[in-house]
N, C-alpha and C positions, 0 to 999 in steps of 0.2 A: 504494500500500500504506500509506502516512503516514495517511489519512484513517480506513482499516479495517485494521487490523494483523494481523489474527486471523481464526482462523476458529475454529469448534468441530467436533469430534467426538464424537458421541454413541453408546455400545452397547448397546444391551437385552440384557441378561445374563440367563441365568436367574437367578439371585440378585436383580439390581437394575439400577438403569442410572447408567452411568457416561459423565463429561462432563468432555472436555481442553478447555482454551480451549491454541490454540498460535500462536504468533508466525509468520505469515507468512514474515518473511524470514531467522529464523535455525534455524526448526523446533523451537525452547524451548519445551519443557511451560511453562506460565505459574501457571494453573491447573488444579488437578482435586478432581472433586465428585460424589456418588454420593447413590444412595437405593433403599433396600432394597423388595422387596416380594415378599410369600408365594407360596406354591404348595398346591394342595389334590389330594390324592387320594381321591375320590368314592368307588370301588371299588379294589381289589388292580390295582395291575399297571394305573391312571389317572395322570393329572398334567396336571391344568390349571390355568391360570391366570388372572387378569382383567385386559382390554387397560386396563380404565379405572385399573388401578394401575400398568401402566408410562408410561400419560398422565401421572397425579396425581405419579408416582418423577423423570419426568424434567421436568416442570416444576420440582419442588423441586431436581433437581440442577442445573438450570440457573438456578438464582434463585442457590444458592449461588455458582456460576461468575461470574456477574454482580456479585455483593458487592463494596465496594469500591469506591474513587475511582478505581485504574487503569484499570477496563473495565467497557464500558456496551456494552448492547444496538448503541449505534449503534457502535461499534469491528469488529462483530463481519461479515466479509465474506461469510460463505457457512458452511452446516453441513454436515457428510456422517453417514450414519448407519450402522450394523453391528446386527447383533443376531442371536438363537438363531433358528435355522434349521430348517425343517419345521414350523413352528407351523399352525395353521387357525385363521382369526379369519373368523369369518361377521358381514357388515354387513345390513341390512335395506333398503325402498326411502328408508328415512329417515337413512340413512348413522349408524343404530344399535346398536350391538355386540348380537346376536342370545341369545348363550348366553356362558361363559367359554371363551378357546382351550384347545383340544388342544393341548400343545407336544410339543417333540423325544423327550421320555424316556418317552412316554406305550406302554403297549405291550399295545392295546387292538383292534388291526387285525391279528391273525396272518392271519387267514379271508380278510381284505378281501386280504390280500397275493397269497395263493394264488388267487384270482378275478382279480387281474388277469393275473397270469402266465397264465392260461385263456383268455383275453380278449384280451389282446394275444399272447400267445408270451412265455415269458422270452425266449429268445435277440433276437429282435424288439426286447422292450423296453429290452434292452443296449443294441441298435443306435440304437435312435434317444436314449436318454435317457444313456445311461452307465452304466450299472447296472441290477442288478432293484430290484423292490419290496421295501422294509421296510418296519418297522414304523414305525417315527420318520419316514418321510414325509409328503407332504402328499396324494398321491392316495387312499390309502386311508383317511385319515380322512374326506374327502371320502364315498368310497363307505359308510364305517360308518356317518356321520350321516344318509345318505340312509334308510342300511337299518334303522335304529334311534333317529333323530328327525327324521321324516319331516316329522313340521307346524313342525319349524323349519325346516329344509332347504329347504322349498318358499318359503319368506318371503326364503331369502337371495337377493341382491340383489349381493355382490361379495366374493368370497374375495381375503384379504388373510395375508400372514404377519408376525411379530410386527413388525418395526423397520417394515413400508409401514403398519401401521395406527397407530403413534407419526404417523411422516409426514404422515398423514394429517388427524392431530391438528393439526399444524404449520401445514399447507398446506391443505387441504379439497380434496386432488387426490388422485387415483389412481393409482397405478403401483407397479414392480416391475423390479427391476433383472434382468439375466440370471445371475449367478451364484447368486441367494437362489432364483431362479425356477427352475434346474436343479436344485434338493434337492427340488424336488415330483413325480418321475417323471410330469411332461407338459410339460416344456420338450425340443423337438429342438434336443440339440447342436450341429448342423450348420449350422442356421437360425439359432440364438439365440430362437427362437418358439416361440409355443405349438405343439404336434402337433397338428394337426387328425385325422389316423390316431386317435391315443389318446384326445383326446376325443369323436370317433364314438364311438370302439368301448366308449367308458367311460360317455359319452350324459352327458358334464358340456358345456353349453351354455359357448360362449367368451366369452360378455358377461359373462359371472359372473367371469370373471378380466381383471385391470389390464393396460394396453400395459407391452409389455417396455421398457425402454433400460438404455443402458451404466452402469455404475457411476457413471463421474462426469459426466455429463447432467443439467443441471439440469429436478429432476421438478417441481419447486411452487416458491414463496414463502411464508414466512410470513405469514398473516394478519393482520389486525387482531384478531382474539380470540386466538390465540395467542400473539400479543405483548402482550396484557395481559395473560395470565396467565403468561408467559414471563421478562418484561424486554427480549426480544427488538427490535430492527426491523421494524418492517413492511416487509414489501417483502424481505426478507433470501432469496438465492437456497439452497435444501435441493437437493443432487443426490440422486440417484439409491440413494447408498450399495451394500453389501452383504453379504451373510452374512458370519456371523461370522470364517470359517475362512479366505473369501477375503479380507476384511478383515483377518485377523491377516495373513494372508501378503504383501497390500500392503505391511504396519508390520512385516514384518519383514524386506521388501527382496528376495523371492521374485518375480523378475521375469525368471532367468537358468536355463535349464534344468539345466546343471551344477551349480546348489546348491536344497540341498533342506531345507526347517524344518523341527523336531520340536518340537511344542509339549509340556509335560511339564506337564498341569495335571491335574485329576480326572478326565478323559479322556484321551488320547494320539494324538498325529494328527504320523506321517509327509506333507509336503504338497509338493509341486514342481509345479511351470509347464509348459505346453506351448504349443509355437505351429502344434500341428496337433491337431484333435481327436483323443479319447482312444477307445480302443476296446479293452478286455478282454473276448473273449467268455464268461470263464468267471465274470464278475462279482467276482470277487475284490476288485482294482482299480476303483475309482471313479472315474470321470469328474463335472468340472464346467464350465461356465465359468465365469474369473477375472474377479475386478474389473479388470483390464488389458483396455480394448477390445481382440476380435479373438483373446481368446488363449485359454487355458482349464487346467483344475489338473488331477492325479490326487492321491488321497489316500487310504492307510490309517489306517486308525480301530482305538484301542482305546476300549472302552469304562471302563477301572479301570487306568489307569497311577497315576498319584500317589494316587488312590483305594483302589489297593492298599496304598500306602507308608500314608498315616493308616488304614486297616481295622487293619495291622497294630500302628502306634503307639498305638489307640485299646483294641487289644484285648492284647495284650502289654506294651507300654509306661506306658501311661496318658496321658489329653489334655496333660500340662502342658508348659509351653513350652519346656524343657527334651530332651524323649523325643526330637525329630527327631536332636539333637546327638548322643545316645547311641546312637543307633540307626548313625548314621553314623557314629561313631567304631569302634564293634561289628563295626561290618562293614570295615573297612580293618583290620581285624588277620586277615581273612579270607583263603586264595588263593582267587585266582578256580577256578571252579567247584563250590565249598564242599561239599569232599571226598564226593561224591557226590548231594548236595544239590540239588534243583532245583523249582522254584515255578509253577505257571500261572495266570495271573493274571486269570483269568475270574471275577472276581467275580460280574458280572452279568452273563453270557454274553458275546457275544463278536460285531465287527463284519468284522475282516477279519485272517486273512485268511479265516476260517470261517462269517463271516455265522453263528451258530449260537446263537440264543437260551436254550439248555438247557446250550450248556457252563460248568464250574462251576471255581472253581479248587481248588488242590492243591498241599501238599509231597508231594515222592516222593524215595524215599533214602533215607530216615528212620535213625539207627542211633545206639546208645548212645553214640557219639565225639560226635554234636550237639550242638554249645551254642546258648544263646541268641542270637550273633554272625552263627553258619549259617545260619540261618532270614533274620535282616537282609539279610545279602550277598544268600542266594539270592531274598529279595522285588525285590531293588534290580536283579540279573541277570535277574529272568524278565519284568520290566516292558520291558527293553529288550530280550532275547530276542525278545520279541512283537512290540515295534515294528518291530524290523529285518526281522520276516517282512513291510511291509509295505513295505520299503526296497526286500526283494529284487524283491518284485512290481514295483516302479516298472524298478527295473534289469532283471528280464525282460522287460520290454517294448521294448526297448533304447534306454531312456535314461541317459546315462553321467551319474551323480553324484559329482564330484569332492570334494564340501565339504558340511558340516550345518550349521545355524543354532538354537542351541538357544535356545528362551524357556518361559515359565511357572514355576512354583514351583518344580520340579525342576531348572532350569537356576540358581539360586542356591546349588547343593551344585557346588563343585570338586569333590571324589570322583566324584559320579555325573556328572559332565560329563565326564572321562577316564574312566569306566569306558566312556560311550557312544562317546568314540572309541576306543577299544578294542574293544567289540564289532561297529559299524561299520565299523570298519579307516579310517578315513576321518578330515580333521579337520572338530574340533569347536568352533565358538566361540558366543558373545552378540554382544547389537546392544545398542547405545544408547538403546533403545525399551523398555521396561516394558509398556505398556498397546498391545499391539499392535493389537488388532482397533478399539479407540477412536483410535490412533494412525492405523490405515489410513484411516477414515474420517474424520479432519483430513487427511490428503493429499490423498483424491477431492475433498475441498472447495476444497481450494489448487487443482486442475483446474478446477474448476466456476468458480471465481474467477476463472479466466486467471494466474494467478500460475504455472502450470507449462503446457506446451502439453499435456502426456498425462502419465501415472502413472509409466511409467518413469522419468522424469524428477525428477518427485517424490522419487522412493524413493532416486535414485540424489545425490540432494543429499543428503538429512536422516538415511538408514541408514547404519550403520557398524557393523563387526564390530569387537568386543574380545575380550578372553582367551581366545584362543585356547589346543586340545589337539591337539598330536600325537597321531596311535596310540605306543603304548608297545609293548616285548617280550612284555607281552600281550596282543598282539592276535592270535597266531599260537595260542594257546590256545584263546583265544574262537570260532575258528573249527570246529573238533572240538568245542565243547562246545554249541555253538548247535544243532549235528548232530542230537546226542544230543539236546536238551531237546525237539528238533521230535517228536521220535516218540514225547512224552509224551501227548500230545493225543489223536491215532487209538486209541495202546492204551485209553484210561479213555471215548472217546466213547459207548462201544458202554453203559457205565453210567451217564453221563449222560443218557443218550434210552432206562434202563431203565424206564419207567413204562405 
């Protein structure tokens, strides 16, 4: 380790990509270094982006990482990578980016969703994949580019998703890890492989997609062009990395079925580990495989958790950097359930536990006692209201969740850290990890390196739980009032889907 101390971890964000140089042997952020890059909507309800600006983002972030007399390309032992998940990057026979990717938020394949559920069976495609079809997948973009840009479609050469076509940048190799390769509704869960079932029946040819492997599997090396434009090593071993979600959940130490992370960022993602595959037949519950060989995740998804919290500071408060404090303040002079007060937080529809693209959110209660405080509290309660319906999902299925591991923006508010153990009933704490999903994919690299034998390992050195929350005497409130806010949804559906 004396010769190469370090390794990097790299994540393609939507926003931008970001890059930890970490210490080997004491797990010390050392450095970190980012670079932004756009997103375009074509049409209503599009969102793509261009693979050659997370190239151009993360070379500059790694040039920045690199600055510096303490650390050189040659320090550097091994990368791992993470990045947004469900993207479509079409390459050509000249290993050339085709058109801009389709990414996650894009929500341009409702049609294509309902054709494969036709196609395969939902129930069917639970089974082998873990879920049905959405929209933010990778098959149905697949099918809409066939059906709708046919003379590109026919030219592609190798479907890649965002961080394997960075990779590939890197390395001039192919591949695709099994947990990024699960969020495409044509990887079998059981296999860890592609479905040959779903691509018959979907008539996508299996050369056009990269061999699977494990998260930390070394896929490539860095090149010699890549390390001129990098600073890099040539020769520098890239594993396998993985999506975003299972990569935060490496970095944040989710390796033990008993505890479970809530990431609290622009989206919201209840996330826990299994060591047997996952299987909801009513789709509610999603199934993955984990960056942990061998194992695999469940996870509910909000689409507008902390996205709620700025909607409302944005539109009530105002941007300045001040409003979150008042907002927070406002609302601890609240009691819980903000005297009839209750919020749905579907901003932009909604992933689980309703999968329902049309529902919208909502104050209900309304009454002249309302101040400006109520509305905060009841934003702040119906964000984690929602999550916990994805908690309970997990616990139906009977898995026993003793503990939460909170990270993202909303995990930096104490108030809303005891409120969530409070409505969980459960305790609450942080990890000593910030940049999780970049943080996980410096671990898989510490694998890939031999500096760990596997992930558990990893995780189980460098992760640590801090400030922790008991539940409080209201948690036995919160449970009557979660009740009630659940039967907000069904009442108002029927006007949601009045169109």
């Amino acid at each position: 380790m004396a010769d190469r101390p370090y390794v990097l971890g790299i994540d393609i964000g939507t926003g931008g990509a970001r890059v930890l140089v970490v210490n080997q042997d004491t797990g010390e952020v050392v450095r970190i270094a980012s670079s932004d890059y756009p997103s375009s909507t074509p049409n209503a309800g599009w969102s793509e982006q261009n693979p050659d600006d997370w190239w151009r983002s993360c070379c500059s972030a790694i040039q920045q990482a690199l600055a510096g007399q303490d650390i050189s390309g040659e320090s550097i032992a091994a990368i791992g990578l993470s990045g947004q998940m469900h993207g479509l990057v079409l390459h050509d026979e000249h290993s050339s980016v085709l058109r801009p990717a389709i990414i996650w938020n894009d929500q341009r394949t409702a049609e294509q969703c309902e054709q494969i559920h036709e196609i395969i069976g939902r129930d069917r495609l639970i089974e082998i994949t873990g879920k049905p079809a959405m929209t933010s997948f990778t098959a149905p973009k697949i099918l809409w580019m066939r059906q709708h840009e046919s003379q590109v479609f026919v030219r592609t050469r190798q479907i890649l998703l965002p961080k394997d076509s960075v990779r590939f940048q890197l390395t001039g190799t192919y591949a695709m890890d099994a947990s990024d390769a699960s969020g495409t509704s044509l990887l079998d869960l059981e296999t860890r492989d592609w479905s040959d079932e779903i691509l018959q029946k979907l008539e996508i040819d299996r050369p056009l997609l990269p061999e699977v492997c494990e998260s930390q599997d070394i896929a490539g090396t860095v090149s010699a062009r890549a390390a001129s434009m990098t600073g890099l090593r040539p020769g520098t071993p890239v594993v396998a990395g993985a999506g975003d979600q299972a990569a935060g959940g490496v970095g944040c130490g989710i390796g033990n079925e008993s505890v479970a992370s809530l990431n609290l960022g622009t989206s919201g993602v209840v996330f826990a580990d299994r060591n047997t595959r996952p299987h909801d037949p009513t789709g509610a519950l999603h199934g993955y495989c984990h960056a942990v060989a061998g194992a695999w995740h469940v996870m509910g998804v909000m689409l507008s958790a902390g996205g709620s919290l700025k909607w409302y500071r944005d539109t009530f408060e105002g941007p300045d950097a001040a409003a979150y404090d008042r907002i927070l303040e406002g609302a601890r002079t609240v009691t819980p359930g903000c005297n009839g007060l209750c919020f749905l937080p579907y901003l932009t529809g909604e992933r689980t536990p309703h999968a329902d693209p049309k529902a919208r959110g909502a104050f209900v209660g309304m009454t002249n006692q309302h101040e400006r405080s109520h509305f905060a509290r009841a934003v702040l309660e119906g964000v984690l209201f929602g999550l916990k319906d994805g908690l309970d999902l997990i616990r139906s299925s009977g898995q026993s969740i003793t503990s939460i591991r909170m990270t993202g923006g909303g995990a930096r508010s104490s108030f809303w850290r005891q409120m969530a153990a409070d409505i969980f009933n459960l305790p609450v704490s942080t990890v000593n990890v910030t940049d999780g999903s970049a943080y996980g994919a410096a671990l898989l690299a510490m694998v890939g390196s031999g500096r760990f034998p596997d992930v558990r390992n990893a995780m189980k050195a460098f992760i640590h739980e801090s400030a922790a929350h008991e539940p409080s005497h209201d948690a036995r409130l919160y449970d009557d009032l979660h009740d009630r806010w659940r039967t907000v949804y069904p009442a108002l559906a029927p006007i949601f889907h009045a169109d």
